[in-house]
Every structure is written in structure tokens, then in C-alpha cells.
TORTIKE-65551 format. One record per residue (C-alpha): residue in three letters; x, y, z. Coordinates in steps of 0.001 Angstrom, whole numbers, padded with zeros to 6 digits, always signed. Layout:
BEGIN
ALAXYZ...
This chain:
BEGIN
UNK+000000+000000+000000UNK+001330+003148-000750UNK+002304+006119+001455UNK-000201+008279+000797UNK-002652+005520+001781UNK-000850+004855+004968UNK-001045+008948+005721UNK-004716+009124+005399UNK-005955+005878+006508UNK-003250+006107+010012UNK-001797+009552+010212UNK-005163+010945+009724UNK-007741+008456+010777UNK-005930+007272+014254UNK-004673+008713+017230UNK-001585+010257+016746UNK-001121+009627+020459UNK-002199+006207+020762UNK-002195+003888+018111UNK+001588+003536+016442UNK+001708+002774+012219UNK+000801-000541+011400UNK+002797-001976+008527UNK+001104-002497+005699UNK+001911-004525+002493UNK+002766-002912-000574UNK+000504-002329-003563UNK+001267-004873-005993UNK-000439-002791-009253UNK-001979-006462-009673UNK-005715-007180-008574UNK-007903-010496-008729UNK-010508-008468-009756UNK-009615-007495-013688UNK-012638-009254-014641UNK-014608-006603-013370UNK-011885-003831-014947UNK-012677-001687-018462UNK-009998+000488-019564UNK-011046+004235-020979UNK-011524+004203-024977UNK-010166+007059-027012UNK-012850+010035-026770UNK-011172+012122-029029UNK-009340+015106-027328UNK-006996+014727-024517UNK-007823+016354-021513UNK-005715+019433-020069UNK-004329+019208-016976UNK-002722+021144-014362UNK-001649+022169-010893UNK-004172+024392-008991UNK-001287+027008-008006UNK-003518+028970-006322UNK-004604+026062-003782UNK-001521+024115-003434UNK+000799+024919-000100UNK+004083+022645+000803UNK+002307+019982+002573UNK-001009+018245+001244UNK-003572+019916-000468UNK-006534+017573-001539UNK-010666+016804-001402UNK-012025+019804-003273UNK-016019+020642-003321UNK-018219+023148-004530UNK-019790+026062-003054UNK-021490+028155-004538UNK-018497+029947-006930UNK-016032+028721-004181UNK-013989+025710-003729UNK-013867+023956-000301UNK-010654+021769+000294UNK-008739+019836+002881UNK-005222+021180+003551UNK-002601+021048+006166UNK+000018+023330+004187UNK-000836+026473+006548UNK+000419+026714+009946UNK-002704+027228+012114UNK-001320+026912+015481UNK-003810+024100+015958UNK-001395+021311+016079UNK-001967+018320+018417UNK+000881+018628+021269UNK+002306+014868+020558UNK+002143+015248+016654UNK+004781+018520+016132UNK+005571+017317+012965UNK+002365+017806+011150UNK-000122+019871+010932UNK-003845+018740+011457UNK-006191+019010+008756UNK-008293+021883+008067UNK-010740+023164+006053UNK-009935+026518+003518UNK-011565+028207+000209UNK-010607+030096-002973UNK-012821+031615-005086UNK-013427+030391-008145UNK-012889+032539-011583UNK-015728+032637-014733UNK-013995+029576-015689UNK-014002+027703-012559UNK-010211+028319-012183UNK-009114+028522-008464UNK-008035+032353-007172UNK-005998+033530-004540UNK-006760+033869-001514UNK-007056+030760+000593UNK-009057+031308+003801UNK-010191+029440+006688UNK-013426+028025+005582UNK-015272+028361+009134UNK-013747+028968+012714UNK-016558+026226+013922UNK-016060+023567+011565UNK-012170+024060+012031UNK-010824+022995+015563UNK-007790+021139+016909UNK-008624+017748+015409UNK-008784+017132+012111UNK-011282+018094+009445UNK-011185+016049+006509UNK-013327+015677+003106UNK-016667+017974+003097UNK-020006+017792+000513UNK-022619+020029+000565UNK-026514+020269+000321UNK-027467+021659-002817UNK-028086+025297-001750UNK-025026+025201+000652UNK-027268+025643+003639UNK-025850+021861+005196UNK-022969+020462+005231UNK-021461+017096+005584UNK-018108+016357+006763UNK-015656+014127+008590UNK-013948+014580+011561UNK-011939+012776+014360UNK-013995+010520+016510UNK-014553+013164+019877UNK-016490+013610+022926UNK-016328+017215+023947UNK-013679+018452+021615UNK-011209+015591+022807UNK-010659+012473+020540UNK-012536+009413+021566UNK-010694+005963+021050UNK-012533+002598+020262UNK-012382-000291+022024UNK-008805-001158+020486UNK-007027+002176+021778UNK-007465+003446+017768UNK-009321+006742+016897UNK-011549+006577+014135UNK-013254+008906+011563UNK-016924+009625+011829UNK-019113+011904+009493UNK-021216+014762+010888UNK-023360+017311+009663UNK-023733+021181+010134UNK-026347+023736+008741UNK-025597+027153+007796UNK-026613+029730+010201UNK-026274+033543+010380UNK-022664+034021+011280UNK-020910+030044+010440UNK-021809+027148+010876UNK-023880+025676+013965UNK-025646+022719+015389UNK-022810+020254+014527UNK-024068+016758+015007UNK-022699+013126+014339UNK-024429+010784+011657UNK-026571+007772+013318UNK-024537+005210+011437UNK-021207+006342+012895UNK-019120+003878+015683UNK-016661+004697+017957UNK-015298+001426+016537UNK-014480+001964+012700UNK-014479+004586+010572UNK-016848+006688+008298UNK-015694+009009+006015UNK-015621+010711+002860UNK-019572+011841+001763UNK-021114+012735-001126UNK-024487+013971-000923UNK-026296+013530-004854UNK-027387+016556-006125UNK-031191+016038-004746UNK-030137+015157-001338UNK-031129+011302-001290UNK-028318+009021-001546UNK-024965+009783+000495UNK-022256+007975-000518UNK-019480+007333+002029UNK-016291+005219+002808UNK-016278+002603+005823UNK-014191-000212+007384UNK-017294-001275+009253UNK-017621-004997+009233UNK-018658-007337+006853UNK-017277-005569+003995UNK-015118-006750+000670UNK-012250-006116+002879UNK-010283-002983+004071UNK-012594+000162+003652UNK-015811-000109+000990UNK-018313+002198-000656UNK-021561+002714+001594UNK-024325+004140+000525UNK-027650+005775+002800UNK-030895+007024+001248UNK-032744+009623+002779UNK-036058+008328+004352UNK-039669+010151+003723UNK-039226+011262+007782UNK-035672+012819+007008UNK-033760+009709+008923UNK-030953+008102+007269UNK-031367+004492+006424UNK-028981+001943+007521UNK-025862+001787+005001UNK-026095-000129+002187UNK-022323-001856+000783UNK-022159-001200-003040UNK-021546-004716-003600UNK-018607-006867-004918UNK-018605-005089-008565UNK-017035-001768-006912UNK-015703-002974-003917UNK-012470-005440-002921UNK-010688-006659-000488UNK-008437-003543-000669UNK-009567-000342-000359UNK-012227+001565-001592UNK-012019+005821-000603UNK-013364+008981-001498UNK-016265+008596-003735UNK-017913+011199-005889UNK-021320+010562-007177UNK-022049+013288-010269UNK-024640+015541-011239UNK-026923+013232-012725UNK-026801+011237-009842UNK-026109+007847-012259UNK-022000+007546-011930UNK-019552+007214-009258UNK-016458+008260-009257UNK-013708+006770-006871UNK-010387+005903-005675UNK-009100+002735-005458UNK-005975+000328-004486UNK-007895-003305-005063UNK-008698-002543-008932UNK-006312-002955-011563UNK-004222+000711-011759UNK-001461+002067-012631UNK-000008+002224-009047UNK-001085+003458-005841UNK-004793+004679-005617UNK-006028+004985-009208UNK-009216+007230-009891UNK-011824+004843-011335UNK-015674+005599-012529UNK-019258+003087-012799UNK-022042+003677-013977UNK-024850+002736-011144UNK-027829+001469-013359UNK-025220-000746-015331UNK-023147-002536-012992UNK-022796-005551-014961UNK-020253-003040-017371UNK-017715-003019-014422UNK-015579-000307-013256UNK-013789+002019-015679UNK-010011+003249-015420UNK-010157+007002-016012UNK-006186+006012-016808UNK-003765+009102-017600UNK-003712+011871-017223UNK-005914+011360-014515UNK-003855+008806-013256UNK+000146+008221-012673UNK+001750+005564-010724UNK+001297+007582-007339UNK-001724+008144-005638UNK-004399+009858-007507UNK-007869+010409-005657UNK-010553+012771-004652UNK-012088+013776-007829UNK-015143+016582-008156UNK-016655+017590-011789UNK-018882+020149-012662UNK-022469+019976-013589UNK-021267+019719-017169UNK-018866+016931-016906UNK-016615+019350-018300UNK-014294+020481-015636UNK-013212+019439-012166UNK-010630+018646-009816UNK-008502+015866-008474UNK-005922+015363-006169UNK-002661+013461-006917UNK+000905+012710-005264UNK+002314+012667-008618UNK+005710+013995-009508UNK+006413+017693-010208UNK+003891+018979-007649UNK+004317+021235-005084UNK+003629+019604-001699UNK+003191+016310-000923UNK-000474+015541-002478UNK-001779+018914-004705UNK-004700+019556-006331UNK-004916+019210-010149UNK-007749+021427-012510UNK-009039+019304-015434UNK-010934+020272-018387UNK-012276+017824-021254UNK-013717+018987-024139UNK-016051+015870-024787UNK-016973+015199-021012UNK-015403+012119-018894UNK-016440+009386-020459UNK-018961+006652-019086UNK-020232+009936-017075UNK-023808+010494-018219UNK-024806+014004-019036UNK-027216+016390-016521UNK-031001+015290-016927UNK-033170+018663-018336UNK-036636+019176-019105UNK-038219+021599-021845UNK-038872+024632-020641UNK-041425+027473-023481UNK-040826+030841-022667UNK-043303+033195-023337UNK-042545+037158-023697UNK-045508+038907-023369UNK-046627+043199-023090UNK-046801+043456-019594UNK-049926+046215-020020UNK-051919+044353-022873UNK-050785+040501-022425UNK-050489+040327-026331UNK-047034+038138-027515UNK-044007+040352-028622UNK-043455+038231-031622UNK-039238+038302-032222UNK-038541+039154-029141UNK-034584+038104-028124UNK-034266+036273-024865UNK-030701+035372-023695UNK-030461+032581-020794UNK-027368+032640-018660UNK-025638+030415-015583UNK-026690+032548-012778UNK-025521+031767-009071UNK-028338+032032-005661UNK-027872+035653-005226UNK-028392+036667-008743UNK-025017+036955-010688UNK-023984+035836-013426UNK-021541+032680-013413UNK-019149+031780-016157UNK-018788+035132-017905UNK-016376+038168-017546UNK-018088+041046-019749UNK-021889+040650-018361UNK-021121+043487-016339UNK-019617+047316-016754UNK-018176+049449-013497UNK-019224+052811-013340UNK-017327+055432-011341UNK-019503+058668-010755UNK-019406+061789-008130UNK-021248+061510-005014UNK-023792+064048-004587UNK-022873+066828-001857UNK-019234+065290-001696UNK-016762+067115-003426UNK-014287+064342-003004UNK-016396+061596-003008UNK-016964+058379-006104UNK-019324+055874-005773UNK-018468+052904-007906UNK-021126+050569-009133UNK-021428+047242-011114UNK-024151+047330-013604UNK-025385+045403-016506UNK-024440+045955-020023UNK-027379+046283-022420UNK-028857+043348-023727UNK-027437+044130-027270UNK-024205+044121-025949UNK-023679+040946-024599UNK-023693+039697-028775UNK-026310+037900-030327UNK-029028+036059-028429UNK-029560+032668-027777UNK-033192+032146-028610UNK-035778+034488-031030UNK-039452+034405-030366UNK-041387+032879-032753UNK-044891+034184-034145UNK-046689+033768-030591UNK-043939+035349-028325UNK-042542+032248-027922UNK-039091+030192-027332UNK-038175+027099-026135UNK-035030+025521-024362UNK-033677+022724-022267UNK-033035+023570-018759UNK-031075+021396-016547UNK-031954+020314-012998UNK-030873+022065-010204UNK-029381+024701-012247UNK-029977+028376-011348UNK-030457+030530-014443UNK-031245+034443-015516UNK-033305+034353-018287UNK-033296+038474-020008UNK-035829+038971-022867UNK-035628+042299-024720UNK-037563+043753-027487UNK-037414+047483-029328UNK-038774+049959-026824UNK-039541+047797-024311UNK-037175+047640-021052UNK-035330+044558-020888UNK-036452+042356-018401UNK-034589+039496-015844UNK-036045+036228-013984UNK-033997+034191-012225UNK-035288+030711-012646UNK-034103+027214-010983UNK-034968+024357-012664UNK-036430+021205-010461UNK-037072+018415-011532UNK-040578+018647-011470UNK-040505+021654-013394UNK-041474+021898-016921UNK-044100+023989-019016UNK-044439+027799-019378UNK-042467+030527-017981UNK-043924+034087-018592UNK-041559+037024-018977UNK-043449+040118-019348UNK-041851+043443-020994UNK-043653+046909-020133UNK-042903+049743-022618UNK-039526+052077-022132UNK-040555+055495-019918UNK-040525+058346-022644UNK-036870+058781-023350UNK-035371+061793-025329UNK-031949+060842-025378UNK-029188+063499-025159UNK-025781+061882-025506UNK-022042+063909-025771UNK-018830+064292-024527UNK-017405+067451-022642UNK-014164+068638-023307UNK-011390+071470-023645UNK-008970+072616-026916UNK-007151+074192-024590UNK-005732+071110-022596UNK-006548+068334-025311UNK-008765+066281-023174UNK-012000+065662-021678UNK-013555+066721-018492UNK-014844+064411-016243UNK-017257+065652-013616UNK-018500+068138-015492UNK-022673+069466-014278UNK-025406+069907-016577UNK-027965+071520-016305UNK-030900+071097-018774UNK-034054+073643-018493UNK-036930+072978-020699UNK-037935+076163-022026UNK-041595+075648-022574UNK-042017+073785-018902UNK-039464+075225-017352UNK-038549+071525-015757UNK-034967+070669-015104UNK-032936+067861-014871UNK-028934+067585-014072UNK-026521+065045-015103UNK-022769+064708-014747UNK-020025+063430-017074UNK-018308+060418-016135UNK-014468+059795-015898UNK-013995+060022-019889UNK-015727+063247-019812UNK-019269+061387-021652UNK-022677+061805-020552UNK-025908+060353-021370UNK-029052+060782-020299UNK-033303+060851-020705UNK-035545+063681-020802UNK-038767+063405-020149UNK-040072+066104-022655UNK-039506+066896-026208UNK-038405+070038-027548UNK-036036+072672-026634UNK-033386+072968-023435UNK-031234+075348-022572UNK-028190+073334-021598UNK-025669+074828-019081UNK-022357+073152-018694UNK-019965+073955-015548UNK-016407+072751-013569UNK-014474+074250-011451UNK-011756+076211-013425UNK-014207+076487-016324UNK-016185+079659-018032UNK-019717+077983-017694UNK-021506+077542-021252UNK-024711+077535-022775UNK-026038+075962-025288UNK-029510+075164-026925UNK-030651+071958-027772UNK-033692+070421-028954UNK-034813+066741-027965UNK-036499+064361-030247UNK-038835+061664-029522UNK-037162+057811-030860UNK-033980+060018-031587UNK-030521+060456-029793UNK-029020+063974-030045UNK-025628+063836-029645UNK-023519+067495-028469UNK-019593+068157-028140UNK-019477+070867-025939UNK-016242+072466-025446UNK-015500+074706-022155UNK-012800+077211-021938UNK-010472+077909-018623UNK-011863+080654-016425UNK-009717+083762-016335UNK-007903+084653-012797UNK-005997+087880-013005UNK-004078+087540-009962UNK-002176+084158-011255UNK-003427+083024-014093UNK-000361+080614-015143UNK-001290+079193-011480UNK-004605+079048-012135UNK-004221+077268-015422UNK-001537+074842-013949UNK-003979+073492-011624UNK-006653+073327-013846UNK-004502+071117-015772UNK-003866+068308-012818UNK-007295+067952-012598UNK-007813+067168-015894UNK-005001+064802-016078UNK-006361+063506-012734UNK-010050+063422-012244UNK-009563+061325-009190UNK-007807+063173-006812UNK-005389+062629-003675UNK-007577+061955-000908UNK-010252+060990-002935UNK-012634+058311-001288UNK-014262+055770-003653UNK-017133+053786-001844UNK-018667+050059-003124UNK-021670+049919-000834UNK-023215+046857-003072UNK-020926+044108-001889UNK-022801+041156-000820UNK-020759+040247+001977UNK-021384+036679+003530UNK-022149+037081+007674UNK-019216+035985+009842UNK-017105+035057+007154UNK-014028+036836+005540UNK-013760+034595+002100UNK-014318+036375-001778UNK-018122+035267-002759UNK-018733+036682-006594UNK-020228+039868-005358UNK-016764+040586-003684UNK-014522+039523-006113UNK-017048+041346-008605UNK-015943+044337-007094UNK-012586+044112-006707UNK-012123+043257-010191UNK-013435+046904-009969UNK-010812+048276-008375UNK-008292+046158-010764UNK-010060+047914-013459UNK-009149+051212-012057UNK-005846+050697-011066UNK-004756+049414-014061UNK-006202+052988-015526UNK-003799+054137-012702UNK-000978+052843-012858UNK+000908+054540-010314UNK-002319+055001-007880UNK-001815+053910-004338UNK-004414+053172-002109UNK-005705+052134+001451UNK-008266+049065+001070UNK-010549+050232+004015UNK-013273+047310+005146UNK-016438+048080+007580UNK-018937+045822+008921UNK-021970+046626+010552UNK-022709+046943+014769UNK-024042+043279+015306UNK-021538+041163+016692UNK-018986+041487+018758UNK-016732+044550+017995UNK-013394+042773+018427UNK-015051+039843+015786UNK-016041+042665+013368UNK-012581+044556+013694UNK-010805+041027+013029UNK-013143+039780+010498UNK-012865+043343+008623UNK-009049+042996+008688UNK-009002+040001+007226UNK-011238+041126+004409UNK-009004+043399+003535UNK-006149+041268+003922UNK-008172+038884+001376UNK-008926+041823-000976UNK-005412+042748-000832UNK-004449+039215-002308UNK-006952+038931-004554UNK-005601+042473-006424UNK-001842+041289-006135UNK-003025+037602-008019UNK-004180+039842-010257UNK-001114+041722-011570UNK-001540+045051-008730UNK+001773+045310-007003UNK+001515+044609-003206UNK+003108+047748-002266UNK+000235+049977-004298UNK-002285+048212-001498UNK-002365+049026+002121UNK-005953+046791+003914UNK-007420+048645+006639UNK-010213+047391+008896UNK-012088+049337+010248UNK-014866+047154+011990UNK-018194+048724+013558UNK-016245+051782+014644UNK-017930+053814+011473UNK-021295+053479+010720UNK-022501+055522+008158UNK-025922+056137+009633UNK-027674+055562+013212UNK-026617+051805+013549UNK-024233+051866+015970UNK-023736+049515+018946UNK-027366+048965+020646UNK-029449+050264+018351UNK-032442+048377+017036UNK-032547+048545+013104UNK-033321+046558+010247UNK-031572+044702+008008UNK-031286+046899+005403UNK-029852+049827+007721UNK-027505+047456+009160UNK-026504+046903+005790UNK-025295+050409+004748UNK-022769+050258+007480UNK-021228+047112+005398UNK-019177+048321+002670UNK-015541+048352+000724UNK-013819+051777+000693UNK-010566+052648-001394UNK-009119+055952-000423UNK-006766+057400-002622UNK-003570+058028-001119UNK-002161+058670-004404UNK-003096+059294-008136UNK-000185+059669-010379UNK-000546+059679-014162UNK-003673+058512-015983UNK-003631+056114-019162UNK-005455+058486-021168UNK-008622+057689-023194UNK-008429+059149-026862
């Protein structure tokens, strides 16, 4: 048996202080059970593999999951100060997350997953309920926080279970099937929540540790486990199973089929046992140990963990992509799903109407794609040296041709897979574009109505402000339009390329007045037409000083060339931060890809990353959890090409609220939520990569 398999079934699964190594035999690479062995058939493209640098420390990095656009892992390649007094030599296992890029590719940084699930004994292999709100995942045998020895003096693993509550996660609780006196580890929940697969030396097995599987009963209870039987199992070892997203194939590790050495990563398909098991072979496998693997909902991508030469610790974690899907894994069930687009006022069918369907996650963004979304950095109203930046999405037209047309009767049609979330936009001339997020269950099927409601009355006035006498554009720039039959008014400012655009509400003509600091004011007239954008360069001139005009100008000039100033404080209020937890969901890293954005436009800008939370918890929690936001954020912008010395992370904690909220006041939600928020303050500009 090989090392590796040693480590986790000894180093990992007993005492450290009680039960010494046990020698084990070798692994031969032969097995009695080839008749029960398929090797992979050529599919066509090879896969790509390679090393998940951004999860992979010194020691061993292995066991990925999903959540949500995160990746869960087991790891002890961070010192923790954790370790167990009479094992100085290794670090226990814990639990950590990256985020996870459009393309599922792991991200800097790597975080404690939970303070609760993490603790002095060791955390191993996790799975999680479909949502993420429960999560499965072994642990030491304990009593109290101390590890709990069987009858033989050994300390085995046992599975538990945790749900999701407001801060981490809470009411930890053991499995029913678990015994102090062998071992249960390694779940997979399927993607429904009614089968959990697990690994188990519990007697009357094949021999050394087996596949187990427990259904969910119609009262919630776990039935007794059931052994997957002498085609998957042998009288070797049988560890970390996988079972995918349709539910129908397992994938697992093994040391008792025939491999290439070590554990070998082998897939079955459930409803055809008779076929035997199938070698997933290289690159999957090497003549080390290779083990743990996760794929996507596609069968496209994944991960897997492998001792294989050229890595970086002693067991890494590998990214895999396949063009073709893993083969003998069966592809996602989906049911037919019409969408109808409809006038929201009349209920009549927009006939042609373009409807775009996108991977969206729980909270409403958009997975797998970079340009769904522009940033927009604008002045603050009332605060001279104040930006707000926000994330918003780009026109439907945009984001390139759409997937489905409406036929005659407002109608489209397209296969949604279970489980998946999706945002579903439909668009049509004058109309405003219109979202639903939509999760497909399996019981789902028929109609979905998406109804558009006409555009407000829009007279578009569109243009660029700018100066001959500097070359450039202003940014920040107020305008002022009077209608001259009504009298009405409505302002607008340019944005940082000096551009503005905006809707009137009445035809006809304005009187358009144009001012910024340093700047004769101007006036111009325009007229606004109904289905029409009017488009206006307006060139200002500098203001005359007498006293120092050449000072005057000179200043004029910097702010030009720097429309973001020293001292300047940009605030992203819109951050979806999760409660209690200091990891990069989407909505964060959404953001800071943001600030990338900006800094890039900036290349000599320095700034201070300033985090706040809100009053409820503790206030030493929120200072510590806000520092290591920003510690997090800070990584995050240096993995993406912003030098570390451009960044300095502040946290800030409870300590200012932007409203009311403070310590031991009773608010809502929502006003609680105003105090959470990202803050980059300017500490300095330097030159600006000019727009043309």
C-alpha cells in the first residue's frame, strides 16, 4: 500500500497519540478483480491538466467541493497553530476556500473556511446540500472536543453534519450510522439530497474500507448503510467517492482494482453494474496516488488530487478540463422549458422578441462570464471628493447575439437542466429589458412568462465634454438642462472620460448649461427628439484669474489629467458580503475586479483598502473579520497583476457606521446593511492612461 494511503488511513484516521503505524503490504499494481476492470476508450481530445497554483501549499492539499463559486478543500500546508501537542511534525487538517474565476479556475486567496467547523482535530473531506445551507463532513472521533478511542485504543473517523446559520456554521451533530469502533468518512451527498455515498471499514465488507451508501427516508432519517456490492468494492480499499450531477455515476479511488499504481481514480455507472468499473487512466492517473475527484455539472471540468511527480507539496490539487466530457459519465437530466414574452400592459405576444439565458448563481449573478457586467465610477452628490463605484449590466445588445428568437406567438423554447440556477433576459425594441432568475427542479417543466412593459418616454441626449485648450475631456463636469416651454430641469454629470448620457422626459427645446471648477460655464440650446438620440460636443474654456493666471491654469490642468484626486474616497456599498465570514463570494470579487479595473487605468495610484462591517456582533469579531477582508482583498488584487506595495488593507470594523446603527441600536436589516461596505481611499493618483 502506498504512502499516501498509509497517511490518510493512520496519520489521519488514528490517534496520533495512541495507536503507532501498522505496517502495511505494498501495492502490488496487480488485482484479482480485472474481470470486473474496463480500460477508458479514445474520446477524441486529450484532456488538459494542471496544478491548482492557487490552492496548493508545501504539505497536502486535496478533497475539493463546490460552493457556490467557491472551492472547499482539505489542507494542512498552513500553519494554524492548531497542532496536536504529541504530533509537532504535522499539521492537522483543516478546512480553507478560494474563489473560483468565470472559468471555474481557483483564485488567490485561501481562507479558513469556518472557525466552527475548524478545531484542533482534524477536518477532513466535506459535501454540501445543494443550496449550501448543510454540510457534511468528517472529523476525528470526539467527545467534547477531545478524541474518543474505540475499544482497540485506535481513533476513528466519523461523518457529521452542520447547517448554515447567520454568522458560520452551527448545530454540529454526528451521523446515526457512525461507531466509535471503525471509521466513516468521505460523503457525497447527490445533487437532490437522497443518496450519500461514504467510505467505511465497518464490518462485513469486501475487505479494508468499501463504498456505503444511505438514502434519505420520507421522515428525514438516514437508512442503515447499504455496501455497493462486490462489482465496486475489494478486499483492498475503496475511498473517497464522488457521485455526479446526474446522480447515475460514481467516481472513486481505489488500491484493489487494476491501476497504474497506488490509488487509481476509477468511474461506474450505477444502473449498469454488470459493465464493471472504468479506469479514467492518464492523465488522470500516474503511478502515485491519484484520488478525490469533483466535476462540474457539465462533466466538463473538475478537480482531483494526486501525489504525482512535479507537484508542489506532498499531495496537490490538479484542474481538469475535457472537451467531450469524462467518459462513461452520463450528461445532466433537463426538461423543456417554453418561454413566453408577453406586453406586460396588454398581455399580447411580442413576436421576435430576443431572450438570452445565462448560468446565474443564488444571489443573482452571473456565473461563467467576464463582460456581463460594466463598473461605473460617478461623483457623489454633496461630496466634493467623493466616487461611488457601481457594477451594472451591459445592455442586452451588448452581450452579442441572443440565444433564442421568439417565434410568431412570443414564444421560445429551451432545455433547462436540474438544479441549475439561471437568468433568463428577454428584450424587445422599446420595451425595457427584463430578468427572472429561474431554478430548474425536476418537477418543473411547461411555461415561464416574462413580461416586458414599454420604455418610460426617453429623449436621449448623448455627448462628450471637453477642452482645446488642454486636449482632453472633463470628467465631472454638471449639466444643467431647463426645458424652455415647462421650465422643468434635470442635471446630469459626465463620467471619468468626460461622456454623458441621459433621458428627458419632454420633447423640444433645453437650454443646456455646462460647468467645472476652473471652467467659463456655457450655454447651449438643444432640442430633444422623440425615438432620436441627439448627440452634443461641448467644449469649455479655462476661467480667467488675473491675480495668477499661469497658477490658475496649472492646476486646472492636474485635474484634468487627474479626475480622481489625492484623498479621494471611492465607496462600493453593493458588496454582498457573507455574515461571519471573511472569504471572496462573486459579489466581492465582482468588485474588486473593480478596483483592478481602475488601477490598471492608474498605474501609479496607491491606495488604502478600508473594510467596515456593521454593529451586530462582537466589535473585536467585526474589527478582526474586517481585517481580514481586507487582507483577502489585498491578495486577490496582487493575483491579479496590482503590485503589493500599491495596497495598504485597513479594517475598520463597527467603529464607522454611516448612519444611526451603531452599537445597541435596534434597526433593520437593510440599515444594518449600509454600514457594510468596501472603501478605497486614494492616497495617491499619479498619471492617468489616457482615453483618446
Amino acid at each position: 500500500m502506498s504512502k499516501l494511503v498509509r497517511f490518510v488511513f493512520y496519520a489521519f484516521i488514528v490517534a496520533f497519540a495512541i495507536a503507532p503505524l501498522t505496517a502495511l503490504a505494498q501495492q502490488s499494481g496487480k488485482s484479482k478483480s480485472k474481470d470486473r476492470f474496463r480500460e477508458k476508450s479514445a474520446t477524441g481530445r486529450e484532456p488538459i491538466v494542471r496544478q491548482a497554483s492557487a490552492i496548493c501549499g508545501p504539505g497536502n492539499d486535496y478533497a475539493a467541493a463546490y460552493l457556490d463559486q467557491q472551492l472547499v478543500f482539505v489542507s494542512n500546508s498552513a500553519r494554524t497553530g492548531r497542532e496536536t501537542p504529541n504530533y509537532k511534525n504535522r499539521l492537522n487538517f483543516d478546512l480553507y476556500v478560494v474563489p473560483l474565476d468565470a472559468n471555474e479556475e481557483p483564485m488567490p486567496p485561501r481562507t479558513p473556511f469556518s472557525e466552527e467547523l475548524n478545531s484542533t482535530l482534524n477536518e477532513g473531506p466535506v459535501t454540501f446540500a445543494r443550496k449550501g445551507k448543510v454540510v457534511f463532513f468528517t472529523r476525528n472521533n470526539n467527545r467534547g472536543g477531545v478524541q474518543k478511542a474505540g475499544a482497540d485504543g485506535r481513533v476513528r473517523m466519523k461523518i457529521y453534519q452542520a447547517r448554515r446559520g447567520k454568522y458560520d456554521w452551527e448545530d454540529i451533530r454526528e451521523l446515526p450510522f457512525n461507531d466509535d469502533n471503525y471509521s466513516c468518512m468521505h460523503p457525497s451527498l447527490s445533487v437532490d439530497g437522497q443518496q450519500l455515498y461514504f467510505a467505511s471499514d465497518m464490518p462485513g465488507g469486501q475487505g479494508g474500507f468499501d463504498l456505503y451508501v444511505c438514502r434519505r427516508q420520507p421522515d428525514g432519517s438516514w437508512s442503515a448503510p447499504e455496501n455497493l456490492g462486490p462489482q465496486i468494492n475489494t478486499e483492498k480499499n475503496e475511498l473517497f467517492p464522488f457521485i455526479t450531477y446526474g446522480s447515475k455515476t460514481l467516481l472513486f479511488a481505489s488500491d484493489g482494482h487494476k491501476g497504474l499504481g497506488g490509488l487509481d481514480l476509477f468511474s461506474v455507472n450505477l444502473d449498469k453494474l454488470e459493465e464493471g468499473v472504468l479506469n479514467l487512466n492518464e492523465p488522470f492517473n500516474s503511478k502515485e496516488d491519484d484520488f478525490a475527484m469533483l466535476l462540474n455539472e457539465d462533466g466538463t471540468r473538475g478537480f482531483f488530487s494526486s501525489k504525482r511527480e512535479g507537484g508542489f507539496g506532498e499531495a496537490d490539487i490538479y484542474t481538469f478540463w475535457t472537451e467531450n466530457g469524462l467518459e462513461n459519465v452520463e450528461k445532466p437530466q433537463a426538461n423543456r422549458v417554453v418561454i413566453s414574452v408577453i406586453d406586460g400592459r396588454t398581455g399580447q405576444p411580442i413576436p421576435k422578441a430576443e431572450v438570452r439565458i445565462l448560468q446565474s448563481t443564488d444571489d443573482g449573478f452571473v456565473s461563467r462570464r467576464n463582460d456581463f457586467y460594466y463598473t461605473e465610477l460617478a461623483p457623489t452628490p454633496n461630496a466634493p471628493n467623493s466616487l461611488s463605484l457601481r457594477i451594472v449590466r451591459k445592455d442586452a445588445e451588448a452581450l452579442g447575439p441572443p440565444d433564442l428568437i421568439a417565434n410568431t406567438e412570443g414564444k421560445a423554447a429551451a432545455d433547462f437542466t436540474w438544479y441549475r440556477s439561471y437568468l433568463i433576459l428577454a428584450s424587445f425594441d422599446g420595451y425595457q429589458t427584463t430578468e427572472r432568475l429561474y431554478t430548474m427542479e425536476p418537477d418543473k417543466s411547461g411555461e415561464v412568462v416574462v413580461a416586458l412593459f414599454e420604455e418610460a418616454v426617453c429623449h436621449r441626449m448623448t455627448g462628450i465634454v471637453s477642452t482645446d485648450k488642454f486636449n482632453t475631456r472633463i470628467p465631472n463636469a454638471v449639466l444643467l438642462f431647463t426645458h424652455k416651454a415647462s421650465n422643468r430641469q434635470v442635471i446630469a454629470h459626465t463620467d471619468l472620460n468626460g461622456e454623458y448620457n441621459i433621458c428627458l422626459p419632454l420633447d423640444g427645446e433645453y437650454l443646456l448649461q455646462v460647468k467645472r471648477e476652473g471652467f467659463k460655464p456655457q450655454f447651449v440650446t438643444t432640442t430633444a427628439i422623440r425615438g432620436k438620440s441627439v448627440d452634443n460636443t461641448i467644449r469649455l474654456e479655462p476661467a480667467e484669474v488675473a491675480a495668477s493666471p499661469s497658477a490658475d491654469a496649472a492646476k486646472t490642468e492636474a485635474m484634468l489629467a487627474r479626475p480622481v484626486q489625492d484623498g479621494y474616497i471611492i465607496t462600493m456599498d453593493k458588496i454582498r458580503f457573507e455574515p461571519g465570514r471573511a472569504s471572496l463570494n462573486r459579489s466581492f470579487v465582482q468588485h474588486l475586479d473593480a478596483i483592478v479595473d481602475l488601477m490598471q487605468r492608474y498605474p501609479e495610484m496607491e491606495i488604502d483598502l478600508i473594510v467596515h462591517t456593521d454593529s451586530r456582533g462582537d466589535a473585536k469579531g467585526n474589527l478582526t473579520i474586517s481585517e481580514e477582508r481586507a487582507n483577502n482583498a489585498k491578495t486577490y488584487l496582487v493575483y491579479r497583476g496590482i503590485a503589493a506595495e500599491r495596497i495598504q488593507p485597513i479594517g475598520k470594523g463597527d467603529t464607522q457606521p454611516r448612519n444611526h446603527c451603531t452599537r445597541g441600536v435596534t434597526c433593520s436589516d437593510a440599515e444594518h446593511e449600509m454600514n457594510n461596505r468596501l472603501e478605497v481611499k486614494v492616497r495617491k493618483v499619479g498619471n492617468i492612461v489616457k482615453v483618446p
